[in-house]
N, C-alpha and C positions, 0 to 999 in steps of 0.2 A: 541493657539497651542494645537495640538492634542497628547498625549502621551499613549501609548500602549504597555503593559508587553505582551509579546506572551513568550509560552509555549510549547515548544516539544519534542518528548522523542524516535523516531527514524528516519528511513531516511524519512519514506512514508510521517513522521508532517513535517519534514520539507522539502518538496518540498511542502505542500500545507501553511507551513508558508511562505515560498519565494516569491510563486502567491500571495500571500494577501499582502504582507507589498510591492509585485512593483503594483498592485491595488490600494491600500491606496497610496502608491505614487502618482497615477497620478491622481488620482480622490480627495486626501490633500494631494496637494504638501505641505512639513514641516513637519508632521507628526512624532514625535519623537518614537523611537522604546527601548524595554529595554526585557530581558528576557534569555531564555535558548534557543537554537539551535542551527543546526550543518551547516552544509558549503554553503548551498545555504539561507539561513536566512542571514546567517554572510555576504554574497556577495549582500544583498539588505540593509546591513548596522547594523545591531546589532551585541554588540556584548556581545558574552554568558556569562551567570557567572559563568557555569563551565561546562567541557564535556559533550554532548549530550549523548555519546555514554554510561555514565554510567546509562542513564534511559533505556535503550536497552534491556528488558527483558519478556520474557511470559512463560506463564505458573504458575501455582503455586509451584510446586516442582523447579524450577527455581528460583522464585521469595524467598522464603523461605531462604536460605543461604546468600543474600543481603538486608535482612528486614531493618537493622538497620542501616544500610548505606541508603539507601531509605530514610528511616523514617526520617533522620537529613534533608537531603535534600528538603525532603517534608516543616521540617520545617523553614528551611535557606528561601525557593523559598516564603513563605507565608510570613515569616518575611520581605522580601524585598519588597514585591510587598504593604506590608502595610506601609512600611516607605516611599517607590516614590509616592503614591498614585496616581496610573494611572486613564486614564477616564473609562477604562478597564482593565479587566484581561482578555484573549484571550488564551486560552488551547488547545492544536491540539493533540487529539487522546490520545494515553496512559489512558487513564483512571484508571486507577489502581492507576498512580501517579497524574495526573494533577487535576485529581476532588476530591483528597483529599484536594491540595493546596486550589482548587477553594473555599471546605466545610470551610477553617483556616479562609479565606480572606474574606469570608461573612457573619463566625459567629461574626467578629469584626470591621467589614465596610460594606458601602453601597454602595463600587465600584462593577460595572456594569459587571457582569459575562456572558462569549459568551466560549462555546465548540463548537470546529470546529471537524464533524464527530458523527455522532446519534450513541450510541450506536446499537447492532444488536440485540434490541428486539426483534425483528418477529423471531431472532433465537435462543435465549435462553436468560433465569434471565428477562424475563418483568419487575418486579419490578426496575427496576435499571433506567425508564424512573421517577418514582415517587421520588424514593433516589433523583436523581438529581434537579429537581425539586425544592427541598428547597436549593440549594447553587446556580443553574445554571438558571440565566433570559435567553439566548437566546442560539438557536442550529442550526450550518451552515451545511445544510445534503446534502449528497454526492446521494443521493438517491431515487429516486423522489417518493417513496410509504413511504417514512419516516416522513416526518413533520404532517398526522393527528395522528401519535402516539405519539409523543413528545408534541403536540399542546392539546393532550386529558391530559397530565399528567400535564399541566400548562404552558408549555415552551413557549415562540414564536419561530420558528423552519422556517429557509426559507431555500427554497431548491437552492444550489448555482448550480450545477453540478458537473459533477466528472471531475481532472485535467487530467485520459489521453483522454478525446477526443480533449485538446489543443495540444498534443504532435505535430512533425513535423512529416509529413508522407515521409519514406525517396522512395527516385524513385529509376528507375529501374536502372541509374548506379550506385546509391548507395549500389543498391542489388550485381549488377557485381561487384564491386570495393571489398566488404566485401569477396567476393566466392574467387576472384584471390589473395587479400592479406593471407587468410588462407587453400589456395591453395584446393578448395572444387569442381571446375571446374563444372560441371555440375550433379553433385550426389545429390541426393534427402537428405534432411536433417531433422534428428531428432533433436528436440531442447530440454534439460535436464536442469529443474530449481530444483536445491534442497533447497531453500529458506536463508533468509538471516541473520538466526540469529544460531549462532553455535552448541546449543541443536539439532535444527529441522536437520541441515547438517548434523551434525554426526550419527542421526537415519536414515533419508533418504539416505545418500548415498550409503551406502552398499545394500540396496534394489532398489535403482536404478540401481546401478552394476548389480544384477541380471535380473533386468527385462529388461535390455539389453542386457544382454548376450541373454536372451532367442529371442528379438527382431532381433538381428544381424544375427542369426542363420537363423532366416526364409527370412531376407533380407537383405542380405550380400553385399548391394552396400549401403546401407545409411553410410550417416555421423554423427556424432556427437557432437553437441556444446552444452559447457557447459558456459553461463554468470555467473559467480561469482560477487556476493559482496564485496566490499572492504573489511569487516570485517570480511569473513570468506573465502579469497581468497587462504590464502596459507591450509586451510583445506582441500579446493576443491582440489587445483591442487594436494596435495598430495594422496587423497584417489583416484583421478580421473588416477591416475598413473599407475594403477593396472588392468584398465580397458580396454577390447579390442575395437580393431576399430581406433586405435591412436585419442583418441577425442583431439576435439579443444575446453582448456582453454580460456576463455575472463578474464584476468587481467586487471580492472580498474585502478590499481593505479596508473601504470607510465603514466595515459595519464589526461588531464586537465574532469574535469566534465564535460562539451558540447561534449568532442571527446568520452571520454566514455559513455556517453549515447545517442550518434550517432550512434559507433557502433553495440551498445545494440539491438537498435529500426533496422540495418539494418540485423542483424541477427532473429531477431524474425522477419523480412519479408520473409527472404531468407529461414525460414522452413517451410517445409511443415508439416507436424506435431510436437507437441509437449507434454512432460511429465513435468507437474507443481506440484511442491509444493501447498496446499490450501491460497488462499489469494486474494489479489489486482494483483496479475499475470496474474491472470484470463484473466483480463479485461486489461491488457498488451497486451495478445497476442490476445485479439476480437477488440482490434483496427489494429493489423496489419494482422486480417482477419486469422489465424493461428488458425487450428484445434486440438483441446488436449484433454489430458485425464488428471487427477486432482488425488492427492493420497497425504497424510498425516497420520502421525504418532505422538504419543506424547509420554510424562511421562506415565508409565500406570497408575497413581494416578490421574494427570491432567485428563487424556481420563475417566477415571472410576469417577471422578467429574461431568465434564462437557459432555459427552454423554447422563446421566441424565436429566440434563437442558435443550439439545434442542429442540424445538419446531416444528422446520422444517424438512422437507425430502433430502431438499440440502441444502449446506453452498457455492455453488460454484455461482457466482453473477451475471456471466450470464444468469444462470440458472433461477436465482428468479427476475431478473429484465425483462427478456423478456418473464417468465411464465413457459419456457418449461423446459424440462430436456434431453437436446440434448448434455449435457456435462457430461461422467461417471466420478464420484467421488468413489474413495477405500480410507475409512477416518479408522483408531486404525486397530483393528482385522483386516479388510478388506484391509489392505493395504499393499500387499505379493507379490512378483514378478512374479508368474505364472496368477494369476486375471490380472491384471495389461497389463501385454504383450501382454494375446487374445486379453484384449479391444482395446490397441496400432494396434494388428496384424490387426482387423477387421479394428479402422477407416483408418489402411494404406489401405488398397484393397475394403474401400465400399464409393464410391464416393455418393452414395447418402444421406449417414450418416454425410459426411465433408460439403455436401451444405447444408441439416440441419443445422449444427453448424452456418456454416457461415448465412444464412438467422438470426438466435437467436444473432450471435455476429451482425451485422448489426444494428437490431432494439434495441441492448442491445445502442448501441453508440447515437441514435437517442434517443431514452429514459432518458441518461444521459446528453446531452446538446451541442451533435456534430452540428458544423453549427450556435451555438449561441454565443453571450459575452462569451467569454474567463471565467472556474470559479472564478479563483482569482482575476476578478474583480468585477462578481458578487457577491463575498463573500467579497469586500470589501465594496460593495454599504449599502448591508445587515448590515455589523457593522457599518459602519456610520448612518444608516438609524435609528437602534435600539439607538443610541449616541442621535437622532435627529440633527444631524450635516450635514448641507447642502455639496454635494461636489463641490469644484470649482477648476475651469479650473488650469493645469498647467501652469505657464508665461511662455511667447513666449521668444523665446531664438534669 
């Protein structure tokens, strides 16, 4: 019997924990599951040992006032995983928390250590592939120029793919059905992500307020959708109140996970542009082929940290996975509602700048593993493979 402590600390670990433990399903049927996760982990069968949502945190001035709360947890999550002794420990993302656990559980066992998601060396703290290194045997990378950098630091690193090129691609009456339920009829649509964790909303939104106001001005028939997060839904809707154009709120909660991330993926088809937060959005909106502009804010402690550290010229992933820079980013200082809105004004009116994007989002999909194995199950073959545990067939039913 195969038994496996997975590890996750927000929404993005756990959708790439859920793809992995229904991979490990069918590739070890029996497969027993133990660990930390939030609702689509919990729906492939584990169940947590205590709220996901209190590892939910970034930034360092963020992180700072929940240290000591962390730290027990760090040491609670270490101490269990050393009492079940699993065949592995499996970590998804958070690194901040989860590769500390990882450091507890290998300074005093020989259990088999797998972090799902490379850290972003190529973008800042290189050092952090070597750190790992001495607590972390194997790395599931979302990234296909990532495994000779974890591979140079000691790791065994296989590249599974990234989970949205499994997404469902919704069709064109999905597209009509979304416009007629929130009454959009045929107006061109702006799509507005201010990200999903309450710091980053509370600083973006007021800056997206304005650099919509200034967008509306110059084109006065667009719409406006804003998807929220369940965790920072009533934020949204309340600052989003204020704002002209009557946008359209997407409230998750009252609806099941599949309808609200149905609707999600039919609204990121139905716009024609869009304004993201910095992150995994990115590569949201370059699977539903959706042209955008990128802009991020932080702590000014966090941003005066970590603007030091970067390495690279973009952080935005289409960007550095298809080579080019066809997607503007306004990241701390640079990210002000009059910069913001030319870039918006220009890619509404310059079609040849949106088929750029779209050509980079295209071969960004193709790069990360569209058309192939599903990741979560190539990221299950990957931990079994490092296990040396053959996979076999699920029994016929």
């Amino acid at each position: 019997m195969t038994r496996l402590f997975l590890l996750a600390g927000e929404a993005s670990g756990d959708r790439l924990g859920g793809a992995l433990m229904a991979g490990l399903k069918q590739l070890r049927p029996g497969t027993e599951f133990d660990g930390i996760g939030g609702p689509m982990m919990q729906a492939e069968g584990l169940t947590s040992r205590f709220p996901m949502d209190e590892l939910s945190v970034f930034g360092i001035a963020e992180v700072l006032p929940k240290y000591r709360a962390l730290k027990r947890r760090i040491a609670e999550t270490a101490a269990a995983v050393l009492d079940t002794r699993p065949d592995a420990l499996i970590t998804i993302d958070s690194p901040d928390f989860s590769l500390r656990v990882a450091r507890r559980v290998k300074q005093q066992s020989e259990i088999r250590t797998v972090h799902y998601v490379a850290p972003s060396v190529w973008a800042w703290r290189a050092g952090r592939a070597a750190k790992m290194a001495r607590h972390i045997d194997q790395v599931l990378a979302l990234l296909p120029f990532e495994p000779p950098l974890m591979q140079a630091a000691g790791m065994r690193c296989d590249f599974v793919g990234h989970p949205v090129v499994a997404e469902p691609v919704p069709s064109d009456g999905d597209i009509r059905a979304f416009r007629a339920a929130h009454g959009l009829g045929q107006a061109p649509v702006l799509l507005v992500l201010p990200g999903s964790r309450p710091g980053e909303v509370g600083r973006l939104m007021p800056v997206f307020r304005e650099t919509v106001v200034r967008v509306l001005a110059r084109h006065p028939d667009l719409r406006v959708v804003i998807p929220a997060a369940a965790q920072v839904a009533d934020a949204v809707t309340g600052s989003a109140a204020n704002w002209p154009g009557a946008p359209v709120v997407l409230d998750p909660r009252p609806l099941s996970e599949d309808v609200a991330q149905s609707r999600k993926r039919a609204a990121f088809a139905a716009a024609g542009t869009a304004l993201a937060a910095s992150g995994t959005v990115s590569l949201e909106l370059a699977a539903a082929d959706t042209p955008m502009v990128i802009a991020y804010d932080m702590n000014w402690l966090s941003w005066q940290i970590m603007s030091r550290m970067l390495k690279s010229d973009t952080v935005t992933l289409v960007n550095l996975v298809s080579g080019t820079r066809t997607i503007p980013e306004f990241l701390g200082p640079a990210c002000r509602p009059p910069t913001i809105a030319d870039a918006l004004d220009s890619l509404i009116g310059d079609a040849e700048w949106r088929e750029a994007q779209r050509m980079a989002m295209a071969q960004t999909m193709t790069a990360l593993g569209r058309g192939q194995e599903p990741p979560g199950q190539r990221a299950a073959r990957a931990v079994l493979d490092g296990l040396k545990i053959a996979p076999r067939a699920a029994p016929r039913t």
